[in-house]
Structures are given as C-alpha cells and as structure tokens.
C-alpha positions in Angstrom: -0.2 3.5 -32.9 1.6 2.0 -30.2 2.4 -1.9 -29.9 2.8 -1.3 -26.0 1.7 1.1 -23.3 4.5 3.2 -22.6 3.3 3.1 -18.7 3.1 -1.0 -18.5 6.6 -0.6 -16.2 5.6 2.1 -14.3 4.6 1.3 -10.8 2.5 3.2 -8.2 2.2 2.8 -4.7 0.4 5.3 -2.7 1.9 4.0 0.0 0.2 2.1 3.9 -1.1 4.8 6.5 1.8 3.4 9.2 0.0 2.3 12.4 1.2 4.1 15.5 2.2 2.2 18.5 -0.4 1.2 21.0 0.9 2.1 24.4 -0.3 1.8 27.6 -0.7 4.9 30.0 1.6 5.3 33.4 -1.1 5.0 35.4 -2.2 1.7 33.2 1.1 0.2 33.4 1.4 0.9 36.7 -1.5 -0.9 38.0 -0.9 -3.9 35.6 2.9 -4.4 37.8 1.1 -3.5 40.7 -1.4 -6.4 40.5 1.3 -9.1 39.6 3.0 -8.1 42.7 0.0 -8.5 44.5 -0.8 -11.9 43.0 2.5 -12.7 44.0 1.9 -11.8 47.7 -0.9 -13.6 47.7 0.1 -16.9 46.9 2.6 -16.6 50.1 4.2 -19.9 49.0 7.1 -20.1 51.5 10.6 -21.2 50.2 10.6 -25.0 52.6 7.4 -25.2 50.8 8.7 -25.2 47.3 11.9 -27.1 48.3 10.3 -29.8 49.9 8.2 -30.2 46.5 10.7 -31.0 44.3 9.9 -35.0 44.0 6.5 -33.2 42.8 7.5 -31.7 39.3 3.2 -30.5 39.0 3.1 -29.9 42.8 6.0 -27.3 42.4 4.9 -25.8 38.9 1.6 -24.7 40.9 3.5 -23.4 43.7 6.1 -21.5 41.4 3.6 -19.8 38.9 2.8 -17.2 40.5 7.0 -16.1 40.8 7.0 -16.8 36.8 3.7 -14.8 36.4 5.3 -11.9 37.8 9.0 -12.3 36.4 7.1 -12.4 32.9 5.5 -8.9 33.0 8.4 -7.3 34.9 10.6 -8.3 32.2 8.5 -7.4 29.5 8.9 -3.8 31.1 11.9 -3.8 32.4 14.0 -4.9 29.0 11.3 -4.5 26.3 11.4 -7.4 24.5 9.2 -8.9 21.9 6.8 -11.4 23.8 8.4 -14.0 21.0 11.8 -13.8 22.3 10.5 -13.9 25.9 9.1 -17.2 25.0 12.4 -18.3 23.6 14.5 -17.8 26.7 16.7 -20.5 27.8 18.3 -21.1 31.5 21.5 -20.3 30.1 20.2 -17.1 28.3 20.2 -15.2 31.9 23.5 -13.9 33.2 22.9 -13.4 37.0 26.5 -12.0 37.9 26.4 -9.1 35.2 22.4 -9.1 35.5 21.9 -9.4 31.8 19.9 -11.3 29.1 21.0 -12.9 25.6 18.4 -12.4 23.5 17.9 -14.4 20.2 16.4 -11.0 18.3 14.4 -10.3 15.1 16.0 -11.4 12.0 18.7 -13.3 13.9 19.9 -10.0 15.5 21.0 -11.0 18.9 21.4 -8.7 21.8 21.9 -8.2 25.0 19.1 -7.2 27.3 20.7 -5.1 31.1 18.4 -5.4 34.0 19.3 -1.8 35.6 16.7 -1.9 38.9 17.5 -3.6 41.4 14.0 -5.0 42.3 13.9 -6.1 38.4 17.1 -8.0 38.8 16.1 -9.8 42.2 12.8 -11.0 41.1 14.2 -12.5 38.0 17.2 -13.9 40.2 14.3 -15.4 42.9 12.9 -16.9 39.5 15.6 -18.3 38.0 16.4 -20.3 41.2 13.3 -21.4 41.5 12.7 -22.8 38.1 16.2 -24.5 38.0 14.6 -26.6 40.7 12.0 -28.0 38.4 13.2 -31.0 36.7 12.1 -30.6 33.0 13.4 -32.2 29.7 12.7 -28.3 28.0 15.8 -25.9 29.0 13.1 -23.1 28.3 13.4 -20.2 31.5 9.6 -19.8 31.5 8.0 -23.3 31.9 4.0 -23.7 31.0 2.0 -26.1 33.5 3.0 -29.6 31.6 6.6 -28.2 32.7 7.7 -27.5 29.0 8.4 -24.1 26.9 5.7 -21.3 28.1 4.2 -20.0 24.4 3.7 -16.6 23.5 -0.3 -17.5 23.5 0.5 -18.4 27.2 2.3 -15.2 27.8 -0.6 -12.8 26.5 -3.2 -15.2 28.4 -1.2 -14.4 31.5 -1.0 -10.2 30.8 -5.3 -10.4 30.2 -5.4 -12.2 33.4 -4.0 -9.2 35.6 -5.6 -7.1 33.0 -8.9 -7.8 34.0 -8.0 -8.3 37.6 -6.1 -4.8 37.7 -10.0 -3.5 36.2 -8.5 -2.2 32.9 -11.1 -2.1 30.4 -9.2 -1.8 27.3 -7.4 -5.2 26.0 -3.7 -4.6 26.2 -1.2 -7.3 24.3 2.5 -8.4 25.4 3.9 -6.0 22.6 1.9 -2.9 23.9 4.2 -3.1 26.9 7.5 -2.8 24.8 5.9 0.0 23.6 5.0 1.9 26.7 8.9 1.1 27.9 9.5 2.7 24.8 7.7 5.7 24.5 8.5 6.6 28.3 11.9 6.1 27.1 11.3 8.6 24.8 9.7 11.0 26.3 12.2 10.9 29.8 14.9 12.6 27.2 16.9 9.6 26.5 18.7 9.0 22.8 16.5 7.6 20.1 19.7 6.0 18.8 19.8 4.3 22.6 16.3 3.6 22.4 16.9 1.8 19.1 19.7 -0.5 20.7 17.2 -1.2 23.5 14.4 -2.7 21.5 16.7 -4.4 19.1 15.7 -2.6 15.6 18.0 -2.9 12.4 16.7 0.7 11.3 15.7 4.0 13.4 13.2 4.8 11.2 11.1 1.6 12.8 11.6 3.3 16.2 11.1 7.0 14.9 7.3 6.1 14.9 7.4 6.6 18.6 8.7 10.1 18.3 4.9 10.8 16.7 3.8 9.5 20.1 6.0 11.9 22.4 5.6 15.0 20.0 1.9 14.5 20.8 3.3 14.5 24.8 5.0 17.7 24.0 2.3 19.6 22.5 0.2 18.8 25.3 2.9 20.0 28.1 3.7 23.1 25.7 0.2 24.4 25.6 -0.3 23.8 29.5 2.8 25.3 30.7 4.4 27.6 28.2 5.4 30.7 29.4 3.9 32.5 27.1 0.7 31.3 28.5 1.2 33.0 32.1 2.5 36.3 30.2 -0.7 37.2 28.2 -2.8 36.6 31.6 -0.4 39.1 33.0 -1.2 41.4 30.7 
C-alpha cells in the first residue's frame, strides 16, 4: 500500500494544434492597396486646400484622412508591423532622411522598421507633413477624427472599409497583412533569419510557422512544373 500516487508529479500536456497564419492572397492584397490609392484619388483634396485649413483643426482632419487612410495600410505592408505598434507611433518615431521607423516592439523589443520603395517612402513622407500641420495635444503619427491617438480598433475599422469596397468577401484583420508581407517574404527566397528581424520575433521558431505556409507553395509549383512531369508525357 502506497501513502501517495507515485504519478501525482508527473505532468502531461498533449500539447495546442498551432494555428497557421492567416494570409491574404496577391491578388487579395493587391486590390486592398489598390483601393486605398483610389480612395485617395478620390478625395482630390489639393495641398492650398489643406493649408489654408489649418485655423480648422476638424476641417483639416477630414481633408487629411484619406492621406492617413492610405499611409496606414501601406505601412502595414510595407514594414509588417503589428497593428499595436502602428497605433503607437509617435511624430518623432519616423526618420524621413534615412526613411526608417522606430518601433516600440513586443516585449519591449524595439526595432527598426526601413521603408525600401520609393512610393512607400513618399506617401508616408506626404503624410507626415501633413499631420505635423494639425495642431494636436497627442504626439501620436496617426491622429483619429477628435485629433488624438488613432486605436488599433480604428485601424482594423479602416482595413474592413476598403475591404468591402475592394469586394473581398472574406474578413481580413490588420495582423493578416503582416502575415502576407511575411509569407511572400518567404516564399520570394529571402533568409528566414532576415524575415525574423523583419517582423520583430525573439525566437525563429514563431516565424518557422510560415515556412508550413510556403512548403504548401512549393508543393503546388513542384507538381505543376517538375520536370519529371514533361518527361513521362514524352515517353
């Protein structure tokens, strides 16, 4: 007879089934940059316009949302960051010489975020001049329409906007766009270890689960184009 069981410090865990990153297709993410461009366009708010406005704080805010709607989702793209640190941008965060961001990361993990196209780099340039015209008590670089801090609820609000205006039926969250930057990363050839640095992650083995995503890519190419396929219809 035992006082104890001899198993009362064993533990078992059989483990979480990990959740694959959502990501959006090219032709998805394409059309959800090509209708913030568009928005943009239409809104045709000349520069005098906006200048003349400035003894207007709400006057200017309306005329400048449609520059901050689409600096939001190219920057999303272009530097895949989490829609939390977007939110937490500052004036100061954005270098405009070096065309770089300081981001405040995860875990207190800051970073630096490079704008490498050069459209990227003048539409958040064209943005940044425009909201340093807007006199507001926040420093935040994305201002909301009471001209304080633009919140993360405010940032995915803004994506299912041109979600539904691009005519894409699936929902699609801020974070599903750091994934797609992520997985085309991926899956162009470059360096996980790169791709890592890029998205700010204290281990690899939080951005290996994209590899599942572009082995699934390669598959596909592999059994569409492998030569072995065009030998046996030789013969």
């Amino acid at each position: 007879m035992l006082n104890e069981s001899p198993f009362w410090r064993v533990k078992l865990s059989f483990g979480r089934i990990a959740q694959l990153p959502r990501s959006l297709s090219e032709s998805e993410i394409r059309g959800l940059l090509v209708q913030a461009k568009q928005s943009h366009s239409a809104a045709n708010v000349p520069r005098k316009q906006a200048v003349l406005a400035r003894g207007n704080t709400r006057g200017l805010i309306n005329n400048y949302r449609p520059l901050r709607n689409l600096a939001l989702i190219d920057l999303l793209f272009a530097t895949g960051m989490r829609v939390g640190e977007v939110s937490g941008l500052n004036l100061e965060d954005f270098g405009v010489a070096e065309s770089v961001f300081r981001v405040k990361g995860k875990g207190g993990r800051d970073r630096l975020a490079f704008l490498v196209d050069e459209q990227s780099r003048r539409i958040q340039q064209e943005h940044l001049e425009l909201r340093s015209g807007i006199a507001s008590s926040s420093h935040a670089l994305f201002l909301n329409a009471s001209g304080a801090r633009l919140s993360t609820q405010g940032i995915a609000n803004i994506i299912a906007q041109f979600r539904k205006d691009a005519g894409i039926e699936r929902h699609i969250t801020p974070h599903m766009l750091r994934h797609t930057v992520a997985t085309l990363l991926l899956r162009n050839g470059v360096d996980i270890r790169v791709v890592q640095e890029f998205l700010g992650h204290a281990s690899i083995a939080t951005t290996q689960r994209y590899t599942h995503i572009t082995k699934d890519h390669l598959v596909q190419v592999l059994r569409e184009r492998h030569p072995s396929l065009m030998l046996r219809s030789i013969s």
